[in-house]
VMD Tcl script that draws the C-alpha trace (Angstrom):
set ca {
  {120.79 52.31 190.02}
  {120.40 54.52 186.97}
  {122.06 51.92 184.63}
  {120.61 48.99 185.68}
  {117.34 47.01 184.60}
  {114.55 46.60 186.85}
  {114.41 43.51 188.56}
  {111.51 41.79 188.79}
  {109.89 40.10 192.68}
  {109.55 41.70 195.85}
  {113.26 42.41 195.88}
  {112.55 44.09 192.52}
  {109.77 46.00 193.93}
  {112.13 47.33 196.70}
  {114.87 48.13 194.79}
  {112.46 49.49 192.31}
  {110.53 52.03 194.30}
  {113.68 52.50 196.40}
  {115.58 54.13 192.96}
  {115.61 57.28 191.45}
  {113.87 55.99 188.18}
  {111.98 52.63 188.00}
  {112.61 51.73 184.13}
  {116.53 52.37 185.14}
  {116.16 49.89 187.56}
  {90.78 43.70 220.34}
  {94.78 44.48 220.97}
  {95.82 47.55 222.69}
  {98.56 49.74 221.89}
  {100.81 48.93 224.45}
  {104.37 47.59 224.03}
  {105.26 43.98 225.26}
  {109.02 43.05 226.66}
  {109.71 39.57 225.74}
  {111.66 36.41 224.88}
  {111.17 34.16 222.15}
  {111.47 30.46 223.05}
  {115.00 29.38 222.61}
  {117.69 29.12 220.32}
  {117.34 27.35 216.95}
  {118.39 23.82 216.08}
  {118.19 21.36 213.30}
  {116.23 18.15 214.36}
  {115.83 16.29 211.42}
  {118.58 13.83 211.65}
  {117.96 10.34 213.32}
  {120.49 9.91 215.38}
  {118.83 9.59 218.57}
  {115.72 7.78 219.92}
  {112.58 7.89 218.53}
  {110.95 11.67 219.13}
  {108.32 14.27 217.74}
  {110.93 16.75 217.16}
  {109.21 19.23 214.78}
  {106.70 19.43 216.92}
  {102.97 19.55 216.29}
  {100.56 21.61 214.09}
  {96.32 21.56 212.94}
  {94.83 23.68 210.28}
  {92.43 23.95 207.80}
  {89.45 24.16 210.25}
  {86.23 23.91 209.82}
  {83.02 23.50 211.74}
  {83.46 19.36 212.28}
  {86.76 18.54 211.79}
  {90.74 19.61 211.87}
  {93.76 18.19 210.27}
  {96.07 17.21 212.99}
  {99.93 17.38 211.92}
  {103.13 16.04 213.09}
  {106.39 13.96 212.07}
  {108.15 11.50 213.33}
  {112.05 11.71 213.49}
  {112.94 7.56 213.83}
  {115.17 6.22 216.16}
  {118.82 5.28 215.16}
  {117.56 1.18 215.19}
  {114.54 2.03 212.97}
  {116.02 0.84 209.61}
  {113.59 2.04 207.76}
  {110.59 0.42 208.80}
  {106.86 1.82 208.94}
  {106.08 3.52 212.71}
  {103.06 3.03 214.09}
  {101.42 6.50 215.53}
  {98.72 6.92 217.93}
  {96.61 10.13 218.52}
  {93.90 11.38 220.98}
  {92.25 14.96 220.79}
  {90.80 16.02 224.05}
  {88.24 18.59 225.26}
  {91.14 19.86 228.17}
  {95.08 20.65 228.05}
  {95.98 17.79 230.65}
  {94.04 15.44 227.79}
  {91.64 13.40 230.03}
  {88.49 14.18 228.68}
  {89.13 12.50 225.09}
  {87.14 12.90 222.79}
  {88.43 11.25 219.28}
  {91.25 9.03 218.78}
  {93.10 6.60 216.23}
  {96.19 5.02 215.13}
  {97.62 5.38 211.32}
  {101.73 4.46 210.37}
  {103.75 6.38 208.87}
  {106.88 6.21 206.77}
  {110.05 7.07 204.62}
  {107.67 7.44 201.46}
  {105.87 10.45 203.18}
  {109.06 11.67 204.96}
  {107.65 10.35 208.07}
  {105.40 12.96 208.72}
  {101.05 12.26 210.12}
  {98.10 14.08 209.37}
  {94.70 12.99 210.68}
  {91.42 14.79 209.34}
  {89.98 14.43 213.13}
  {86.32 14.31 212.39}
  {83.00 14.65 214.28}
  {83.75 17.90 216.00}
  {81.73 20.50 217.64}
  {81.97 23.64 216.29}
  {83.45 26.88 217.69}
  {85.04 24.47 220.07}
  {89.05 24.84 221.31}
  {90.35 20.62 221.49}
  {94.02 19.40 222.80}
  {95.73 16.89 220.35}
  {98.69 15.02 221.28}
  {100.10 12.19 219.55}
  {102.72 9.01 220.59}
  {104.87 6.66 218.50}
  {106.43 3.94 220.76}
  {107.51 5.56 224.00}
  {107.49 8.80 223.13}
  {104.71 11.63 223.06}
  {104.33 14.92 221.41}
  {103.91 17.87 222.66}
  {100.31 18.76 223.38}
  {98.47 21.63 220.70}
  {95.37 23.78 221.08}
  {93.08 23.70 217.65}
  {89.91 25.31 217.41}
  {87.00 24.59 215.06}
  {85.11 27.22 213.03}
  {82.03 28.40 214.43}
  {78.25 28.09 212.93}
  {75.93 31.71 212.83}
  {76.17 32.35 216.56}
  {79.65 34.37 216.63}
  {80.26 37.83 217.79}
  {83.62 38.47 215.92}
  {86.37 36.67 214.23}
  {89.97 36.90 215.19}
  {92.72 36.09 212.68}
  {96.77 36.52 212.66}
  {98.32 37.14 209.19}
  {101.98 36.24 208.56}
  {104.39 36.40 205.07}
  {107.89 36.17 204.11}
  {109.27 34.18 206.90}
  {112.94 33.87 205.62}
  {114.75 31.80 208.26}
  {118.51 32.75 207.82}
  {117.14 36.96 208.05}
  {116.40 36.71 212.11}
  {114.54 35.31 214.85}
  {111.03 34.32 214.30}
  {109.76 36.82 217.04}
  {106.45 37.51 214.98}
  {105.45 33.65 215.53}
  {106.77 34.17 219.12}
  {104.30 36.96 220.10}
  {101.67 35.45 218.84}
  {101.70 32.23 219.93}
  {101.02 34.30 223.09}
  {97.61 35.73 222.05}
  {95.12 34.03 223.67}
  {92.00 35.13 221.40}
  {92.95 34.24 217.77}
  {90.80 32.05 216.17}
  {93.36 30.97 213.60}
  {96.44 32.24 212.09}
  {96.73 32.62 208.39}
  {100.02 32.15 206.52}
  {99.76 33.97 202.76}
  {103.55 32.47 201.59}
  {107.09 32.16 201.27}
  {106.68 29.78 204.61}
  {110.14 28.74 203.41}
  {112.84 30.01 200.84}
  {114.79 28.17 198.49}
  {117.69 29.81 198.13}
  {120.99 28.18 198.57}
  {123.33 28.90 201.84}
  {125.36 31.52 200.25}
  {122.57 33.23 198.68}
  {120.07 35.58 199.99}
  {120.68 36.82 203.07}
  {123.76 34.75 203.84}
  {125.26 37.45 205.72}
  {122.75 37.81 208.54}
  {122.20 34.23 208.69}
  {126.20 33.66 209.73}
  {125.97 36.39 212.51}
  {122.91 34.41 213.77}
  {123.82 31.47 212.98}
  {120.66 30.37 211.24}
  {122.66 29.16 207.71}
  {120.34 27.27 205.49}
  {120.03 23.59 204.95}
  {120.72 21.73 202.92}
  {123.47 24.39 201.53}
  {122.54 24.27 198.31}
  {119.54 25.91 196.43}
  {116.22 23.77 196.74}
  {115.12 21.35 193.36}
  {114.74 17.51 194.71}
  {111.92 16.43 196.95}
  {114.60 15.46 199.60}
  {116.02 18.92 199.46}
  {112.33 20.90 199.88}
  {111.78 18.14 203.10}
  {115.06 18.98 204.56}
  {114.30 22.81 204.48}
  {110.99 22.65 206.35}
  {112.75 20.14 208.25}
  {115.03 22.88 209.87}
  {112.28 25.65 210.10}
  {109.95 23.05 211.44}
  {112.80 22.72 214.15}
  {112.59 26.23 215.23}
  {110.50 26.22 218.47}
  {108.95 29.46 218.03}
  {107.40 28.24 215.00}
  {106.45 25.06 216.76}
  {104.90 27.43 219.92}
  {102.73 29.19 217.34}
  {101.46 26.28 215.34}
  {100.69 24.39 218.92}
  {99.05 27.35 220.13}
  {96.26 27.75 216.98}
  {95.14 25.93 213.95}
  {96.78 27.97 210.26}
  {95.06 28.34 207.29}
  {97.89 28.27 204.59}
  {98.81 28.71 200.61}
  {101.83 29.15 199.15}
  {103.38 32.05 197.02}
  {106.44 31.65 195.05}
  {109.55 30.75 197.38}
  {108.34 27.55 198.38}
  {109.08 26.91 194.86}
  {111.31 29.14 192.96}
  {111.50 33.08 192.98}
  {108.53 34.68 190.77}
  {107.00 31.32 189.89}
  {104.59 31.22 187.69}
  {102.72 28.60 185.50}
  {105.30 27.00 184.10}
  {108.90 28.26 185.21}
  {110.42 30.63 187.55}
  {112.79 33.52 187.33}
  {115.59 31.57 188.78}
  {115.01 28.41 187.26}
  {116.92 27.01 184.15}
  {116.21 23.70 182.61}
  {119.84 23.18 181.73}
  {120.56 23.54 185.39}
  {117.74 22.58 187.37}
  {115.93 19.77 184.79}
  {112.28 19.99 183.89}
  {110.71 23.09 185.90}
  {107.52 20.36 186.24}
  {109.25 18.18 187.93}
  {110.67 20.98 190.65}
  {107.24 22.02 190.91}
  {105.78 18.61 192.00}
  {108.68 18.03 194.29}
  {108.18 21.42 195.99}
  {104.50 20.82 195.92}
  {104.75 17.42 197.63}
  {107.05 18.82 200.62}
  {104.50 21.28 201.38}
  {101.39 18.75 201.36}
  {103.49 16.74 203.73}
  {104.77 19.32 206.13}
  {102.12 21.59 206.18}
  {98.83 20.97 207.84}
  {96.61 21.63 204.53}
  {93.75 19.29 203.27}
  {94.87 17.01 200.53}
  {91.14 16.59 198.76}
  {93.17 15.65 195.43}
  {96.62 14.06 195.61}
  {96.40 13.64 191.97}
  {96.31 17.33 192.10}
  {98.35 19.17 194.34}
  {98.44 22.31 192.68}
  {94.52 22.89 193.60}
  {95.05 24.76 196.86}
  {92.07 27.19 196.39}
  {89.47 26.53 199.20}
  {87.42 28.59 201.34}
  {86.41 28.76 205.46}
  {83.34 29.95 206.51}
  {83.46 31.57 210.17}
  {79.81 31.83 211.02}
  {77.61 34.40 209.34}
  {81.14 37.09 209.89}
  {83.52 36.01 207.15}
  {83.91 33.83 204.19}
  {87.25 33.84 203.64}
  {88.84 32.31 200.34}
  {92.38 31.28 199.90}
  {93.28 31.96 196.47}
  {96.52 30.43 194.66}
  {97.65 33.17 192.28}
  {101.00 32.06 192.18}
  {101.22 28.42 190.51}
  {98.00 26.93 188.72}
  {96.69 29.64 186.31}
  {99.33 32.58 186.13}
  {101.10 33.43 182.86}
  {104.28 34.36 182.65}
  {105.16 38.12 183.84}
  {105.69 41.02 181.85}
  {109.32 42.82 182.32}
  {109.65 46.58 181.55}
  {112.87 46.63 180.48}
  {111.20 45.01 177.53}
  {109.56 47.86 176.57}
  {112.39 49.91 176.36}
  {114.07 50.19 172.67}
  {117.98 50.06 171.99}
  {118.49 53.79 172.72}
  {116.15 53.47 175.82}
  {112.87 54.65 174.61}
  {109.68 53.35 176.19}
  {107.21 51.79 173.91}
  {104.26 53.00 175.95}
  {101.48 51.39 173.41}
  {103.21 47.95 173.06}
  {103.63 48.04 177.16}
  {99.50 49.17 177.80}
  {98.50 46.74 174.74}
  {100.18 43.67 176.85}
  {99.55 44.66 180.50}
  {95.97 45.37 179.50}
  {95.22 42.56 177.33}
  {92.11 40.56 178.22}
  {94.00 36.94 178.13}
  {96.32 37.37 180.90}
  {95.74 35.38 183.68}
  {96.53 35.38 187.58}
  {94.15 33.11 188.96}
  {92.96 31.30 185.81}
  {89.45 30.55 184.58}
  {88.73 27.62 186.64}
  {89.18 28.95 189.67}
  {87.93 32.75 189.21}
  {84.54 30.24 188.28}
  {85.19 28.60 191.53}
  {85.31 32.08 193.56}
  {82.10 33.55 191.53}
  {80.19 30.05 192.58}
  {81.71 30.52 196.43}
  {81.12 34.30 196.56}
  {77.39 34.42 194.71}
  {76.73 31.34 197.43}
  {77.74 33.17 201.03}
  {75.97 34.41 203.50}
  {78.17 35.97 205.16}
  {78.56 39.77 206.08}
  {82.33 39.75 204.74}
  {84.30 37.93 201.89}
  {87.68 37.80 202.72}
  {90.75 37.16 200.14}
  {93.38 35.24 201.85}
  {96.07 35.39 198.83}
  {99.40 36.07 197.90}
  {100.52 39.24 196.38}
  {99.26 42.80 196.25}
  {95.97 43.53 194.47}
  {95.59 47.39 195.16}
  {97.20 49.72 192.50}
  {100.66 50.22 192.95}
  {101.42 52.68 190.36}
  {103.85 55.25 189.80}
  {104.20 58.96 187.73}
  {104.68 58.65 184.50}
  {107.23 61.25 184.80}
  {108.96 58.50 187.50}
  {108.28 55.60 185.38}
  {109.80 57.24 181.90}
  {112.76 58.80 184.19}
  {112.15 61.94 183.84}
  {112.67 62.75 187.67}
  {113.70 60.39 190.90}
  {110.63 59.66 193.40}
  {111.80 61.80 195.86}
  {112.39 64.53 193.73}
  {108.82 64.03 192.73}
  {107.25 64.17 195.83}
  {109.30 67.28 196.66}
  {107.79 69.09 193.72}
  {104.21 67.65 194.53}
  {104.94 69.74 198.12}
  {106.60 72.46 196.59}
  {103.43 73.21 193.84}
  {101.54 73.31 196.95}
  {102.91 75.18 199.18}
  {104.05 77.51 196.04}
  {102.40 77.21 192.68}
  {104.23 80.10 191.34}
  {107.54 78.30 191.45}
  {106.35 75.44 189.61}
  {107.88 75.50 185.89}
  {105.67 74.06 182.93}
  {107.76 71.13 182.92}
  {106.71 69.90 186.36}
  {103.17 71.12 185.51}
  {103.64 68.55 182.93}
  {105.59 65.73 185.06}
  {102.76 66.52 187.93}
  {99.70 66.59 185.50}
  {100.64 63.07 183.63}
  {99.10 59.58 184.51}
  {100.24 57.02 186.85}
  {102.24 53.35 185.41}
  {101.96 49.89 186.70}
  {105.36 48.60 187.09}
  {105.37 46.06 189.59}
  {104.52 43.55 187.27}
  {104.47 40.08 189.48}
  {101.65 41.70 191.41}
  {98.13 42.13 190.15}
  {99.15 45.53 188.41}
  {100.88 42.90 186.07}
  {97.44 41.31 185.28}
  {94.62 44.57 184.08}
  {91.77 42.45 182.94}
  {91.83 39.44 185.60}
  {92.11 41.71 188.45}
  {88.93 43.38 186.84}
  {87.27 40.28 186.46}
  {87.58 39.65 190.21}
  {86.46 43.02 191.01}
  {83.61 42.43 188.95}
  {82.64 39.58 191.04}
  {82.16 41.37 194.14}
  {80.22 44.16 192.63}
  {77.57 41.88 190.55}
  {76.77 40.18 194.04}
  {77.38 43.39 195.93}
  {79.86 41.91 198.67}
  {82.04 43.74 201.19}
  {85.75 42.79 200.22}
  {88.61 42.78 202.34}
  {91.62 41.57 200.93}
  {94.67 39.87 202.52}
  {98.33 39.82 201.16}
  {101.83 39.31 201.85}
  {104.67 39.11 199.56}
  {106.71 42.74 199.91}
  {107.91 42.23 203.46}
  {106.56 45.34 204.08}
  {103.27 46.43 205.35}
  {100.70 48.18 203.40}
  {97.08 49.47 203.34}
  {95.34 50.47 200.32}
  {91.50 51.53 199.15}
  {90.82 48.87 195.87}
  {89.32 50.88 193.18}
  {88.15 49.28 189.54}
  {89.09 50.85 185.94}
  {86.04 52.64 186.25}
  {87.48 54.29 189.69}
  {84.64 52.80 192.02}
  {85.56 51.41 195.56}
  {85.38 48.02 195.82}
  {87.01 47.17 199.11}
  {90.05 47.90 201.02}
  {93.37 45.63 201.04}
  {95.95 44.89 204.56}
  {99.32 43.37 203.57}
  {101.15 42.34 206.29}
  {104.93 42.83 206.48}
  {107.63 39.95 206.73}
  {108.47 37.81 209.68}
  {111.57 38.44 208.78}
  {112.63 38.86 205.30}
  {113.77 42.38 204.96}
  {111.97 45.27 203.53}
  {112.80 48.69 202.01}
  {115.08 49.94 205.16}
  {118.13 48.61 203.70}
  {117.51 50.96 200.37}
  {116.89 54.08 202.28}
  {119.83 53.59 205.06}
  {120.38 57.32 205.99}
  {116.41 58.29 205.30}
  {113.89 58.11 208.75}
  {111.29 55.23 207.90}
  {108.58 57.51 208.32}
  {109.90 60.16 205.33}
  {110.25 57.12 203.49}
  {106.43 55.88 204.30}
  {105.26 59.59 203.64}
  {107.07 59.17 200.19}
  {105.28 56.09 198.90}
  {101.29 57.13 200.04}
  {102.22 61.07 198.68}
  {103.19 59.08 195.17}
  {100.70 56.17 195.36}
  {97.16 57.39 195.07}
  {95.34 54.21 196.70}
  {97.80 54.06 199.46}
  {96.60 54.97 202.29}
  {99.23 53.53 204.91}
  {102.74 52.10 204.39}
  {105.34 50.79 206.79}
  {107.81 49.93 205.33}
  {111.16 49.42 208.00}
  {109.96 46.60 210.32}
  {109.11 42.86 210.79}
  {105.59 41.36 212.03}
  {102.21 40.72 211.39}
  {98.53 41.67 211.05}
  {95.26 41.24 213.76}
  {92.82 41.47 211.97}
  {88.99 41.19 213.80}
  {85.54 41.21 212.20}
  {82.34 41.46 213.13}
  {79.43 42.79 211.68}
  {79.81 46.17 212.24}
  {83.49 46.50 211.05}
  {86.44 44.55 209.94}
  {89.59 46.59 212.24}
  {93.55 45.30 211.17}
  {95.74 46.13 213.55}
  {99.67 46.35 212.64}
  {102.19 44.67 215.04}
  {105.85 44.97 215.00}
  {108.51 43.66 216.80}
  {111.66 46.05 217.46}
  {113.75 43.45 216.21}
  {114.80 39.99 214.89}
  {118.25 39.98 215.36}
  {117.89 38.95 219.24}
  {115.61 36.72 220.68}
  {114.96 39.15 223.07}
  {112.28 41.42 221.45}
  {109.71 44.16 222.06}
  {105.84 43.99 219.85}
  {103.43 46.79 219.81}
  {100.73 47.94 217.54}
  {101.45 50.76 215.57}
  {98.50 51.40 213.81}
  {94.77 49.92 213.69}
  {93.00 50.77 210.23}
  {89.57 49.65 209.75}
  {86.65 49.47 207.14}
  {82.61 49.58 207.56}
  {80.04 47.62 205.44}
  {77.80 48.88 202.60}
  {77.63 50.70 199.76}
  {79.42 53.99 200.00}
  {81.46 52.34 202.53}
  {83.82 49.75 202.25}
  {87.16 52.23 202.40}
  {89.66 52.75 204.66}
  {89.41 54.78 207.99}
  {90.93 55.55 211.21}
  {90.00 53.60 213.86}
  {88.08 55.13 216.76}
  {89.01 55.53 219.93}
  {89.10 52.29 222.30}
}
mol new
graphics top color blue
foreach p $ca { graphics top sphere $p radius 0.5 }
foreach p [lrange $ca 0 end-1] q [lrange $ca 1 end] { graphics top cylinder $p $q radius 0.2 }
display resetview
């Protein structure tokens, strides 16, 4: 690891914080026994009769209306021609009392697939949506609208990273088994474009979950045939029946570390114009995703917000594709005989011109922020905002992360035997280094911050992106609190277990909060997802992990339930009390 450069991306970050020196390189507690639906399949072919075979989905609620979603895979005598699709949405499951209802066709041009913005809604209301083509009918979904004022608490499910050839989609499984959640938020990498052989190729032969098509993901017909097959896994279907999703996208459902205008992975030469990709990839996801389309001259405006009574405001932000600049490297700091230009490295990272979000939006989130009511304003966005930073003596490779944190415990339990080298290594300042999070982009984060403060919100943010979970206190330049961040771990994709394979998880854990001042929690061995529930008094996250997603037969539990309390001098991280 010591002779290699960092790489950038959540497999970066792993390998990064993983390695000796970074520039070298209402839930209980209780455990459930179940069984996720069945085995996998791919049902995007034709070759059959007429069927809704990817099941059903709704999202983007709000207090009137839903976006209903399905496709239609044609029958084998279609030839091409436009189907006709009916749909009713119902006040009960068996779908008698109906409500709403309409007919719309569908075809080839949008890959078959419907969505219906079902209008004229109560609010706070669960519906029933089912939809027919011909003979056959869907599967029947549960959607819920958002409610007005008169809400106790709000209930949401937070999923990332769900990397279909690295396991079993147990995650989705469990909770599509929650019966309280008022809507389940995905933060990214819904899909991944890598080709069959690539990532995580290994796992997906021994489970049999290889990706299609086999090769890596850059034509609109390739990005369709990819949600296609995770669209065809039925405990993704069971969770998208069982609750409407509030979605954005983060880099895989493009490229690896998108940003603006390219992509790690992506070469020109290779791949043609890196636009081009990008409205391909952007097009799938409009079409197989159940997301409001206000522009379709503008797909990459995915920034929106939900209001859930007076509780939460929550804003999806896009800080992956429509404003980000390119992102820094550190092994571009580092001379030809390895020395680290430490003022050319704090002159870019801090510079006031970088960009995450981009001025147009961060506008759009003062306007929606300075505007709300309510008691919490929620960030629903990709990657992690808190301050992951590292020693300098770490950073400059003076001394491995565990052999840091092994002096840190040492010079406390014995400052005597601490030499005035490690005084120095333990007195210097911490380094940004993961550079495709927001430690990659100083002055925007701080513009953000600044926000929240100048209208004196309480901020919670949401994020996804390491495959690992995370909690963290958010602190400004200036070192004030300005709200707490939950990042939920991957469905599947794998986190830092793999770099630590004869280490216990928990030593591992310890390691990152003793090095990470802002880190309050870390777990970073296991799959699953976030509950997190607000109300006026508190907004509580609870962390739950399933033992496995090698076998469909699974075990989920919380391990942990963090929360934080409104107001000034509040808004921090705490233990939750006693239930």
């Amino acid at each position: 690891m010591h002779d290699q450069p960092p790489v950038p991306g959540r497999r970066g970050f792993i390998r990064q914080v993983a390695g000796t020196a970074l520039l070298g390189a209402g839930l209980g507690t209780g455990v459930s026994g179940c069984t996720s639906t069945a085995s996998h399949g791919d049902n995007n072919d034709n070759t059959g009769p007429m069927r809704f075979a990817h099941g059903v989905a709704s999202g983007d609620p709000l207090n009137d209306r839903v976006i209903l979603w399905t496709r239609v895979t044609p029958g084998q005598d279609n030839g091409g021609a436009d189907i006709a699709v009916r749909w009713q949405l119902a006040t009960d499951a068996s779908m008698r009392s109906v409500v709403s209802s309409g007919s719309l066709t569908t075809s080839a041009r949008q890959d078959y697939t419907v969505k219906v913005d079902a209008a004229g809604l109560l609010p706070g209301h669960v519906y029933h949506y089912q939809f027919e083509a011909g003979t056959a009918k869907s599967t029947i979904g549960r959607t819920k609208t958002l409610p007005r004022a008169d809400v106790r608490q709000v209930k949401l499910a937070v999923f990332s990273c769900s990397n279909y050839p690295f396991g079993f989609f147990n995650a989705y499984a469990d909770c599509a088994l929650q019966a309280d959640i008022d809507a389940a938020l995905h933060l990214g990498d819904y899909i991944y474009e890598y080709e069959s052989t690539g990532y995580g190729a290994e796992q997906a032969k021994r489970l049999d979950r290889l990706s299609e098509p086999r090769e890596v993901l850059v034509r609109l017909e390739d990005y369709r045939r990819r949600y296609g097959q995770y669209r065809s896994d039925p405990d993704l279907q069971a969770v998208h029946a069982a609750m409407p999703f509030i979605v954005v996208w983060d880099d895989h459902e493009f490229a690896d570390d998108t940003w603006r205008d390219g992509s790690l992975d992506h070469r020109d030469s290779i791949h043609g114009p890196f636009k081009l990709r990008k409205q391909a990839a952007a097009t799938a996801y409009h079409e197989w995703m159940p997301v409001r389309t206000p522009d379709p001259a503008a797909l990459d405006r995915i920034y929106r917000s939900f209001d859930f009574g007076s509780i939460v405001s929550l804003h999806m932000l896009d800080t992956r594709l429509i404003g980000r600049d390119h992102q820094l490297t550190m092994s571009s700091y580092l001379d030809a005989d390895h020395h680290f230009d430490e003022a050319r490295y704090r002159s870019d990272l801090y510079a006031p011109q970088r960009q995450m979000m981009g001025a147009a939006q961060m506008a759009w989130l003062d306007r929606q922020v300075e505007q709300s009511t309510a008691r919490w304003q929620m960030l629903g966005q990709q990657v992690l905002m808190a301050r992951m930073e590292f020693p300098h003596a770490v950073v400059t490779k003076q001394c491995s992360s565990a052999d840091y944190v092994a002096l840190k415990r040492r010079a406390a339990l014995d400052p005597a035997s601490v030499t005035e080298q490690e005084r120095r290594w333990l007195a210097g300042p911490s380094l940004p280094c993961y550079f495709d999070s927001w430690d990659g982009y100083q002055s925007e984060r701080e513009r953000l911050f600044d926000i929240m403060t100048r209208h004196r919100k309480n901020m919670v943010v949401l994020a996804g992106d390491t495959h690992n979970a995370w909690a963290s206190d958010l602190f400004d330049a200036s070192g004030r609190q300005v709200g707490v961040e939950f990042a939920t771990p991957g469905v599947t994709s794998p986190g830092m277990e793999g770099a630590y394979p004869g280490t216990n998880p928990d030593e591992v854990a310890a390691m990152m909060t003793e090095m990470i001042a802002p880190l309050y929690y870390a777990q970073t061995s296991k799959r699953g997802y976030l509950i997190v529930t607000a109300s006026h008094e508190q907004v509580r996250c609870d962390f739950r992990f399933v033992d496995t997603v090698s076998s469909h037969a699974y075990t989920a539990a919380v391990e942990r339930s963090l929360r934080t309390v409104p107001g000034p001098g509040n808004r921090k991280l705490e233990e939750c009390p006693p239930v």
